[in-house]
N, CA, C and O atoms as a GROMACS GRO file, in nm:
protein
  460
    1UNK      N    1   2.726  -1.019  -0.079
    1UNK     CA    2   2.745  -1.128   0.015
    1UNK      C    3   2.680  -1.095   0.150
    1UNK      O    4   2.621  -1.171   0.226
    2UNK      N    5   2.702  -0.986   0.158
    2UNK     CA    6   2.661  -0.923   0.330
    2UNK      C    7   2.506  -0.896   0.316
    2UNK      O    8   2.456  -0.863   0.424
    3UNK      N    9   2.432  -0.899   0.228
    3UNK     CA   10   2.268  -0.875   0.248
    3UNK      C   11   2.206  -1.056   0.189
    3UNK      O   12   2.088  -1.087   0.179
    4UNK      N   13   2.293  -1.122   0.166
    4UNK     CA   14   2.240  -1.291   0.139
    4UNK      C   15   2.239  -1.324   0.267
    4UNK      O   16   2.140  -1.368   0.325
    5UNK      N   17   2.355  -1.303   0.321
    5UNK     CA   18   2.348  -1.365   0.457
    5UNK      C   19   2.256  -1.317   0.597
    5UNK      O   20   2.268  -1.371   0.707
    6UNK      N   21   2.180  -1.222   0.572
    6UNK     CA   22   2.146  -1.112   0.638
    6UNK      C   23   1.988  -1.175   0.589
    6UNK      O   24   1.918  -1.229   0.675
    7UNK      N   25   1.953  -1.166   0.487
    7UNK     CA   26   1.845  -1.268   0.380
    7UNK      C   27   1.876  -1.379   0.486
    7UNK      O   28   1.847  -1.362   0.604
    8UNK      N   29   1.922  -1.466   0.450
    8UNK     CA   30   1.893  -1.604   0.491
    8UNK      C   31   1.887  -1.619   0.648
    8UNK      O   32   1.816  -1.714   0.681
    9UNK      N   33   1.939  -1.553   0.746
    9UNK     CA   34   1.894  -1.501   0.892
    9UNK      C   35   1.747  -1.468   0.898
    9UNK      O   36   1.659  -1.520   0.967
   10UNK      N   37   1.741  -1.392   0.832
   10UNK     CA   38   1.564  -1.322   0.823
   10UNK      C   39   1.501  -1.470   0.814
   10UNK      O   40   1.430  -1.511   0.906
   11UNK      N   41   1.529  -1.547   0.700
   11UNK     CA   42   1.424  -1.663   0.704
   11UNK      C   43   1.451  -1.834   0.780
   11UNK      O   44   1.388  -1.938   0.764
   12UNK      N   45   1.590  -1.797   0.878
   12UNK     CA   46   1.583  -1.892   0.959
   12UNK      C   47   1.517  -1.847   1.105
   12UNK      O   48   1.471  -1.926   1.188
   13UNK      N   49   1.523  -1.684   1.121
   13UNK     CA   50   1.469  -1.638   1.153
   13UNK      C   51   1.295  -1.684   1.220
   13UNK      O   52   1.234  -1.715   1.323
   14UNK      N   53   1.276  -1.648   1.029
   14UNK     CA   54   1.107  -1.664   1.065
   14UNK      C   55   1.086  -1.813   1.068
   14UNK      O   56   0.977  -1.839   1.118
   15UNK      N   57   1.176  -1.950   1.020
   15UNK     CA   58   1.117  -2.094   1.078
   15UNK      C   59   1.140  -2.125   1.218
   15UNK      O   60   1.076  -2.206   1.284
   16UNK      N   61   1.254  -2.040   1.266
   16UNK     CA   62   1.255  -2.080   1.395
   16UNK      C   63   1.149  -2.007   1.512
   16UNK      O   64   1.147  -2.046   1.629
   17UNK      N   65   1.083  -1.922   1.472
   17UNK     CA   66   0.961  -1.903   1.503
   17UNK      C   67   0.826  -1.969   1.481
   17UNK      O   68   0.723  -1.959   1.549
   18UNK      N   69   0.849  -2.041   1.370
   18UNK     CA   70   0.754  -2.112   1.321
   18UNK      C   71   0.764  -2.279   1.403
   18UNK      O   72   0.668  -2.338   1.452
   19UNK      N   73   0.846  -2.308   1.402
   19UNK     CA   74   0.873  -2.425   1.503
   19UNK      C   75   0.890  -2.407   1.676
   19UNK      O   76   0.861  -2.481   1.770
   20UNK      N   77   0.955  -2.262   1.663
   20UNK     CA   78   0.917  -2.301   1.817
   20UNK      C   79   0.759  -2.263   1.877
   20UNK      O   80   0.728  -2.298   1.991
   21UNK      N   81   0.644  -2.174   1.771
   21UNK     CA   82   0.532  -2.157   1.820
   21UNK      C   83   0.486  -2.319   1.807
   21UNK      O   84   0.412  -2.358   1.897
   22UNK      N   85   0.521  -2.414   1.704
   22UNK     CA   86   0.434  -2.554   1.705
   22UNK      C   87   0.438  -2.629   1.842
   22UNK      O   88   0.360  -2.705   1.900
   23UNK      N   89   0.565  -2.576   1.869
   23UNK     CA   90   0.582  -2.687   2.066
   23UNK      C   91   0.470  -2.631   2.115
   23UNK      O   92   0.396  -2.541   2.074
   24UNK      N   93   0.472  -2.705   2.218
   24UNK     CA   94   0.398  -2.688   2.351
   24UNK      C   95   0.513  -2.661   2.488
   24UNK      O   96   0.621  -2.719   2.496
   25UNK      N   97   0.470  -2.579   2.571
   25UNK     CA   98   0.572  -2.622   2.656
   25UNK      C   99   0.591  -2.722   2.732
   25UNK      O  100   0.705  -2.765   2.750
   26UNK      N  101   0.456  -2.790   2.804
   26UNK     CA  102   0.466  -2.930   2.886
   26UNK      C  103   0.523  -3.037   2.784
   26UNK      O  104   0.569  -3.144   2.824
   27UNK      N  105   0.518  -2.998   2.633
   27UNK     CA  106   0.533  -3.169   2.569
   27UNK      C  107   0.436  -3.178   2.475
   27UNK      O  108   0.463  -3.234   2.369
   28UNK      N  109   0.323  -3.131   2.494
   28UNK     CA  110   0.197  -3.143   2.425
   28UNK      C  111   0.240  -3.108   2.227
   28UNK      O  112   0.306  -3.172   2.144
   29UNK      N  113   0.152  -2.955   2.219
   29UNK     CA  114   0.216  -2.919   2.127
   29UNK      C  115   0.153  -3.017   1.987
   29UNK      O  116   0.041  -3.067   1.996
   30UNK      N  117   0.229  -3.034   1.873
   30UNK     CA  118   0.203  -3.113   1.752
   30UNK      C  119   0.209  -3.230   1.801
   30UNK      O  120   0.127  -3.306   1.749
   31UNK      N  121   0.287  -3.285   1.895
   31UNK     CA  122   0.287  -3.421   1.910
   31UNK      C  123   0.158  -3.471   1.963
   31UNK      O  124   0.124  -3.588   1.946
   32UNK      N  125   0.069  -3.366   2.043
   32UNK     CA  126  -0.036  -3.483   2.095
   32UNK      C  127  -0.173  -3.500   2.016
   32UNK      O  128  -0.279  -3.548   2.056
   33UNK      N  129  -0.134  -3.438   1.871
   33UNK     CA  130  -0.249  -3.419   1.769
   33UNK      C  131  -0.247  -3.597   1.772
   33UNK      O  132  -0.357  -3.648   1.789
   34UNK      N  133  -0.145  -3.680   1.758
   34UNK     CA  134  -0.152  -3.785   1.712
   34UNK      C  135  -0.202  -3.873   1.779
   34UNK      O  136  -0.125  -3.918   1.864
   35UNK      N  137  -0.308  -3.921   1.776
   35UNK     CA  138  -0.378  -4.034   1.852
   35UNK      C  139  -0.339  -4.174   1.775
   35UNK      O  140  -0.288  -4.265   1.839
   36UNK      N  141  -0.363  -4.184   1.644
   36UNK     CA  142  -0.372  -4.315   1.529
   36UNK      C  143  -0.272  -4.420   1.589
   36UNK      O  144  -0.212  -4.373   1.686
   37UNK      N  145  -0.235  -4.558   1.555
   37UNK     CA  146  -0.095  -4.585   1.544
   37UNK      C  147  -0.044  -4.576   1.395
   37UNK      O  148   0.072  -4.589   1.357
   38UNK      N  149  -0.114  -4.561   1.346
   38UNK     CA  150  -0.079  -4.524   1.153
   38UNK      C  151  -0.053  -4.426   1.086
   38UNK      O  152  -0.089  -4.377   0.979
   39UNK      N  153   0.075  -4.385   1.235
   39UNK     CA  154   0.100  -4.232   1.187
   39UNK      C  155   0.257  -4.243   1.072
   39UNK      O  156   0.343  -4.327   1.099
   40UNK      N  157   0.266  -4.190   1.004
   40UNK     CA  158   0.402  -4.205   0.919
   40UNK      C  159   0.474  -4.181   1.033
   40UNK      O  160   0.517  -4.284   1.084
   41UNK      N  161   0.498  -4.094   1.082
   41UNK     CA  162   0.618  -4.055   1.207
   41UNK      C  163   0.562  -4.028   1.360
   41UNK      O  164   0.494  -3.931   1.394
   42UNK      N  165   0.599  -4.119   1.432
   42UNK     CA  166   0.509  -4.145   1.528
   42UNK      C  167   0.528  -4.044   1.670
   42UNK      O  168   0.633  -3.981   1.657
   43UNK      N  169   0.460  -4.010   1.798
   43UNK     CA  170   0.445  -3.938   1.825
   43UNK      C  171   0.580  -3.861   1.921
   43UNK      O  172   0.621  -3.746   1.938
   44UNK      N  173   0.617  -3.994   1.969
   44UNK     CA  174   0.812  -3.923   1.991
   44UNK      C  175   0.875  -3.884   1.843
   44UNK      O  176   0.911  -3.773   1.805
   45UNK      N  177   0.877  -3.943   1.810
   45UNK     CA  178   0.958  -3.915   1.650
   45UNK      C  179   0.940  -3.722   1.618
   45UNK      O  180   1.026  -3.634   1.629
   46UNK      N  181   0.831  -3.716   1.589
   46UNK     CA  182   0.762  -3.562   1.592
   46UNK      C  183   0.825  -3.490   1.706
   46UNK      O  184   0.882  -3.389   1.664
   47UNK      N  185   0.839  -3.508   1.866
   47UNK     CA  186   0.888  -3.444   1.915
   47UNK      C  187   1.091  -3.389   1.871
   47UNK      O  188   1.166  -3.293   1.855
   48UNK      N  189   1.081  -3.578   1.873
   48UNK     CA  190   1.237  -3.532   1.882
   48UNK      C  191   1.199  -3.434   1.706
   48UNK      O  192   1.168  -3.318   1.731
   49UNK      N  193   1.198  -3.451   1.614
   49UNK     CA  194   1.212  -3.343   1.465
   49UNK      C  195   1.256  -3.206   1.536
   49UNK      O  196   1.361  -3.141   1.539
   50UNK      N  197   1.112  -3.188   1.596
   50UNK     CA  198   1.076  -3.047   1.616
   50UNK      C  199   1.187  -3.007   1.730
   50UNK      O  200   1.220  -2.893   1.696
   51UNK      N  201   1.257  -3.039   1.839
   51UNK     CA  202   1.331  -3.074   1.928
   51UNK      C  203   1.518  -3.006   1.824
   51UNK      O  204   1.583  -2.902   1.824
   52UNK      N  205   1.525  -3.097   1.779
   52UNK     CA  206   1.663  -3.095   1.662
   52UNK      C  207   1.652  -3.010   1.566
   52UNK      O  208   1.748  -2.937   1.545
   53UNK      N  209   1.547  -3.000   1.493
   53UNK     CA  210   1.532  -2.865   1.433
   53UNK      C  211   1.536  -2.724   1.490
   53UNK      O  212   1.580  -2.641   1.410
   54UNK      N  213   1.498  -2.671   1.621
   54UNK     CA  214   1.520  -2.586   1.693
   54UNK      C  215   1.657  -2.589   1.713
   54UNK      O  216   1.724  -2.495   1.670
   55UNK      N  217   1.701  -2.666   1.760
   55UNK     CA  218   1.850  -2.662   1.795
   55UNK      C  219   1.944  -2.653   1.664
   55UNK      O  220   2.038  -2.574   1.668
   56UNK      N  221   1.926  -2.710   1.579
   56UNK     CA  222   1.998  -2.671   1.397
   56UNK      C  223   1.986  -2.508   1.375
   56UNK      O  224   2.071  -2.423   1.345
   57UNK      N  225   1.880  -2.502   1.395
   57UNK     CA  226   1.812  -2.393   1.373
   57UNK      C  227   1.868  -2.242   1.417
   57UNK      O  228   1.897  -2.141   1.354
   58UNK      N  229   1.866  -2.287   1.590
   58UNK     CA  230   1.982  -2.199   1.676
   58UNK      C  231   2.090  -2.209   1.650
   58UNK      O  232   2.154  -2.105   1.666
   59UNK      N  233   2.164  -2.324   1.601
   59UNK     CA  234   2.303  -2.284   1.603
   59UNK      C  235   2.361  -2.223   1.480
   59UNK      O  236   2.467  -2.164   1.459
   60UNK      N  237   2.244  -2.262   1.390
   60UNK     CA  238   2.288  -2.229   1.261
   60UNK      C  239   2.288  -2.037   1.227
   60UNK      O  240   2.366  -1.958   1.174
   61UNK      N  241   2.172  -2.032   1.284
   61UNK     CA  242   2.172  -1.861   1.339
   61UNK      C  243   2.214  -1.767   1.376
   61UNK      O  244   2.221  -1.653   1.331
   62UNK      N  245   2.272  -1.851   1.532
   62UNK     CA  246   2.419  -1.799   1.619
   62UNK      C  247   2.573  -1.796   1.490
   62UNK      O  248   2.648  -1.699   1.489
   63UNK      N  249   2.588  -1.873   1.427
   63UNK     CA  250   2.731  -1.894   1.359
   63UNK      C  251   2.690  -1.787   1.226
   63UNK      O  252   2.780  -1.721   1.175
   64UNK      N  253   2.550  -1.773   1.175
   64UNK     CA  254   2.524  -1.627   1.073
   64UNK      C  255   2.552  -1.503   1.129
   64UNK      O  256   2.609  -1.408   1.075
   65UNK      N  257   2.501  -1.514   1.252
   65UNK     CA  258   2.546  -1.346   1.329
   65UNK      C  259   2.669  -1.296   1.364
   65UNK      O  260   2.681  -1.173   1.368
   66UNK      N  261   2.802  -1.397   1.400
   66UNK     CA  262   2.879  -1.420   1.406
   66UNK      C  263   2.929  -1.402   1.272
   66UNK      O  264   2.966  -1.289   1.242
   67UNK      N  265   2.940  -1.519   1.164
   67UNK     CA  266   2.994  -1.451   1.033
   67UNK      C  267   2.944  -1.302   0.973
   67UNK      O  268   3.011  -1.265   0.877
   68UNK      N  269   2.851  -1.224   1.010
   68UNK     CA  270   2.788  -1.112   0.956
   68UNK      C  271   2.874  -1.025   1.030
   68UNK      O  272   2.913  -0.926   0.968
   69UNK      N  273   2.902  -1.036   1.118
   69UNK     CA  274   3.043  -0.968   1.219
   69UNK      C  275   3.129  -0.932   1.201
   69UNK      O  276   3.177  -0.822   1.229
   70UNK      N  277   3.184  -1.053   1.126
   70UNK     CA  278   3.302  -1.037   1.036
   70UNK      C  279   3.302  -0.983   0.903
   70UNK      O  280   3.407  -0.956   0.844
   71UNK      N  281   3.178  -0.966   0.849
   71UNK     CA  282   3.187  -0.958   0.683
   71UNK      C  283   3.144  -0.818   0.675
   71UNK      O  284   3.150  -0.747   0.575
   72UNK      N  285   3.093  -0.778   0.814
   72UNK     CA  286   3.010  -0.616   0.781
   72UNK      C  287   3.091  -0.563   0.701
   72UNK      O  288   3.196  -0.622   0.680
   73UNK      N  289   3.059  -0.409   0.620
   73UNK     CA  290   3.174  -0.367   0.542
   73UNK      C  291   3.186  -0.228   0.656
   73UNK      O  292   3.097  -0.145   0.676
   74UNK      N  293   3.306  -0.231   0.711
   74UNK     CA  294   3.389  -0.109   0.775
   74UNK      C  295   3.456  -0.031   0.681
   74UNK      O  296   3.504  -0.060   0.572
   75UNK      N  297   3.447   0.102   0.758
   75UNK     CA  298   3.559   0.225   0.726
   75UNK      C  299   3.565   0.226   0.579
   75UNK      O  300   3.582   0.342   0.541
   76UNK      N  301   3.560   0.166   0.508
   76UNK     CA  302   3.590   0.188   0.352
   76UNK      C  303   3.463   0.228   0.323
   76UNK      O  304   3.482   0.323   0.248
   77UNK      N  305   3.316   0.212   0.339
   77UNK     CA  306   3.215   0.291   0.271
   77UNK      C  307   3.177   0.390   0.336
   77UNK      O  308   3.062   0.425   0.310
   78UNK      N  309   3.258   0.478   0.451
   78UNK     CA  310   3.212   0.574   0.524
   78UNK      C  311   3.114   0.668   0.411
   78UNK      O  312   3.127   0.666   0.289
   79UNK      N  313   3.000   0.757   0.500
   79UNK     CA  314   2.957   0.832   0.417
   79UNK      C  315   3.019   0.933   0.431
   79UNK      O  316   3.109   0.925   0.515
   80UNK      N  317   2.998   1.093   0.347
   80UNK     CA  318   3.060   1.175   0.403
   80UNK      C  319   3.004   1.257   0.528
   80UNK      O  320   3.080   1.327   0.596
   81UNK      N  321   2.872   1.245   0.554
   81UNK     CA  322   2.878   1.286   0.660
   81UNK      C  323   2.908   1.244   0.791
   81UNK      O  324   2.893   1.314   0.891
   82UNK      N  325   2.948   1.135   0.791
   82UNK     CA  326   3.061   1.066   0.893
   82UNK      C  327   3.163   1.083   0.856
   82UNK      O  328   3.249   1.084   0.944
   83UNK      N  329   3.208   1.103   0.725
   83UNK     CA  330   3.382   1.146   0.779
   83UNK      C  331   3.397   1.298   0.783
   83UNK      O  332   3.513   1.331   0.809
   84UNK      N  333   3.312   1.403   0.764
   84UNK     CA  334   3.315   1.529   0.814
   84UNK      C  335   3.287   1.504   0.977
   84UNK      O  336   3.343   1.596   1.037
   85UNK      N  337   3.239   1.439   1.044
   85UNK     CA  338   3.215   1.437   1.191
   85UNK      C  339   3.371   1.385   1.237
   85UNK      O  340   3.452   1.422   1.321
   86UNK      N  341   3.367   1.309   1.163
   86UNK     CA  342   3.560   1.244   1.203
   86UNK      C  343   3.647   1.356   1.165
   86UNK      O  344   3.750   1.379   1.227
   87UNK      N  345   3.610   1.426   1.067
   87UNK     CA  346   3.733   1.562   1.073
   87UNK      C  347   3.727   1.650   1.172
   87UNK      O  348   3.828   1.686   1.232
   88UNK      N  349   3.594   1.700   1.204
   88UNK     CA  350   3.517   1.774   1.338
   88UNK      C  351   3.612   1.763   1.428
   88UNK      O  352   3.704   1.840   1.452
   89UNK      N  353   3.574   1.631   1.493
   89UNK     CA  354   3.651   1.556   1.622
   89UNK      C  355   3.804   1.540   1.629
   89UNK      O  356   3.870   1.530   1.733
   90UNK      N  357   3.866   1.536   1.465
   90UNK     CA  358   4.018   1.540   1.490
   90UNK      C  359   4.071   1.713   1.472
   90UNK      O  360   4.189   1.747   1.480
   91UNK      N  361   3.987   1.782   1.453
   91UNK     CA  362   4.009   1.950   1.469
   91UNK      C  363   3.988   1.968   1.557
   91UNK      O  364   4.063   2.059   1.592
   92UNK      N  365   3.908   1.930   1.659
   92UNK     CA  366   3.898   1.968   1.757
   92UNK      C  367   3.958   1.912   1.876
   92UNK      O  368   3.897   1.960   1.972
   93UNK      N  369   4.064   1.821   1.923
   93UNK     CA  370   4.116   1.804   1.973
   93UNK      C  371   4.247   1.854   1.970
   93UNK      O  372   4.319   1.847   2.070
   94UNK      N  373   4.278   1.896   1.883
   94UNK     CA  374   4.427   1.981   1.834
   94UNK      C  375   4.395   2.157   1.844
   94UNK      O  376   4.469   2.243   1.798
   95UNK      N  377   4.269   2.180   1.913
   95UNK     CA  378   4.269   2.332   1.922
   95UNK      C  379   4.295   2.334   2.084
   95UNK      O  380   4.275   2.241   2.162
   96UNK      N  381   4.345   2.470   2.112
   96UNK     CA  382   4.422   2.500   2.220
   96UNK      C  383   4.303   2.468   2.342
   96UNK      O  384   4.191   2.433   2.303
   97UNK      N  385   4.324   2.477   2.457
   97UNK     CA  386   4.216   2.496   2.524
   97UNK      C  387   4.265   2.664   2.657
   97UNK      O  388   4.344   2.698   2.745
   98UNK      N  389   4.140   2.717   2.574
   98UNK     CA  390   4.085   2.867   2.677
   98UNK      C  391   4.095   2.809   2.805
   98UNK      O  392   4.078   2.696   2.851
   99UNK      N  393   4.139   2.954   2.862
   99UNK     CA  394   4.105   2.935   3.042
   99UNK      C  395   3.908   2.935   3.063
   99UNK      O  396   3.819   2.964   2.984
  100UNK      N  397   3.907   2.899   3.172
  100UNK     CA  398   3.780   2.879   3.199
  100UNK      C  399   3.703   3.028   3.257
  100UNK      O  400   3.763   3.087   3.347
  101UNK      N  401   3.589   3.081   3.213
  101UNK     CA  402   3.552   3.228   3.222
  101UNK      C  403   3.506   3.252   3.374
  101UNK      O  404   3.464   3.154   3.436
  102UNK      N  405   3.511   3.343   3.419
  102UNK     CA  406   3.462   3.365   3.560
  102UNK      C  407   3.364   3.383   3.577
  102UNK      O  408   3.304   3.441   3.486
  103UNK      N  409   3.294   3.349   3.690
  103UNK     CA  410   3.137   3.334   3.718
  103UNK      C  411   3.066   3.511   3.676
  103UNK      O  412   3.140   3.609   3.681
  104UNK      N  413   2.958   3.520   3.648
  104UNK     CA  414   2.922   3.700   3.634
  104UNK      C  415   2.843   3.722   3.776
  104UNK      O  416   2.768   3.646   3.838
  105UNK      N  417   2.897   3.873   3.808
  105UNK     CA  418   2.826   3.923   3.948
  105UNK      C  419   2.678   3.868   3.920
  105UNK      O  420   2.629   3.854   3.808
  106UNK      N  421   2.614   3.839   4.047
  106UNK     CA  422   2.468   3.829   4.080
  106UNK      C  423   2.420   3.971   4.131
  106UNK      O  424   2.483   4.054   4.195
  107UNK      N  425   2.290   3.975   4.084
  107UNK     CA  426   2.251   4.082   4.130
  107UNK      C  427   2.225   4.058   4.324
  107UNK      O  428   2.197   3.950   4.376
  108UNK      N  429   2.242   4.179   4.391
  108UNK     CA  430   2.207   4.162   4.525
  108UNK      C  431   2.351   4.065   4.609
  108UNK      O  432   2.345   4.000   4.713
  109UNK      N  433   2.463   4.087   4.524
  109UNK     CA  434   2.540   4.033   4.594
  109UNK      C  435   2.691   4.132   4.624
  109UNK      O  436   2.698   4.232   4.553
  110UNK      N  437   2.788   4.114   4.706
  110UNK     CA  438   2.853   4.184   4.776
  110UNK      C  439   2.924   4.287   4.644
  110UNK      O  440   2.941   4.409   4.652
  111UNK      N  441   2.975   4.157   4.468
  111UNK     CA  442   3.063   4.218   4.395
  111UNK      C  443   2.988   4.333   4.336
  111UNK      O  444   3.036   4.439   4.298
  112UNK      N  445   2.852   4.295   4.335
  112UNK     CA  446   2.781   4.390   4.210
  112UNK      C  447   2.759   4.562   4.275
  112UNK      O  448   2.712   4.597   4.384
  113UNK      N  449   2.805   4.634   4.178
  113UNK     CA  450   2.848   4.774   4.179
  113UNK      C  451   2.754   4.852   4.139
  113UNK      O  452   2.767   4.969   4.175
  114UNK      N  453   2.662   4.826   4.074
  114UNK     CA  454   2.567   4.865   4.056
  114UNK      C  455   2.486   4.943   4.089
  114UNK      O  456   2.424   5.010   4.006
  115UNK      N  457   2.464   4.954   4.248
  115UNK     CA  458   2.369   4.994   4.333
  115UNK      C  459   2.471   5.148   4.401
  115UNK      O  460   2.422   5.221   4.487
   0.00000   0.00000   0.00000
């Protein structure tokens, strides 16, 4: 279920690329191919399509990413090398914590005995 829907994103995906490269931004675009009046769908008509299809298009997209959200598959297919990192991290918060080590003499300075 979770790679159909993931599929069908990919190819609303690629029409809504495909329609929004056909606009124009002033308006132009597919609509001003049409000069004729003997066009089957005339030259507003074409805008508004292309117009409503973008917008179907987006919303229909937005509400796939959103359901893919919900459907991802969690925690139950961990691999194991994520749940050895999750054991890591819960061992290691339950170990004691050391005092912190003291700085080591510098050479050329008052502690170092050395000389």
């Amino acid at each position: 279920m979770f790679y159909v829907i993931i599929i069908i994103s990919i190819i609303i995906c690629f029409l809504l690329g495909l329609i929004i490269l056909i606009q124009e931004p002033k308006g132009g675009g597919l609509t001003s191919g049409f000069s004729g009046s003997n066009n089957i769908m005339g030259v507003q008509k074409t805008g508004d399509f292309l117009e409503k299809g973008t917008w179907i298009l987006t919303i229909t997209l937005m509400v796939l990413v959103l359901f893919t959200n919900v459907i991802i598959p969690k925690g139950a297919n961990q691999s194991k090398a994520a749940q050895e990192i999750q054991n890591q991290i819960n061992k290691g918060t339950n170990a004691p914590v050391s005092a912190p080590l003291a700085p080591a003499a510098l050479p050329g300075t008052k502690t170092d005995t050395s000389k």
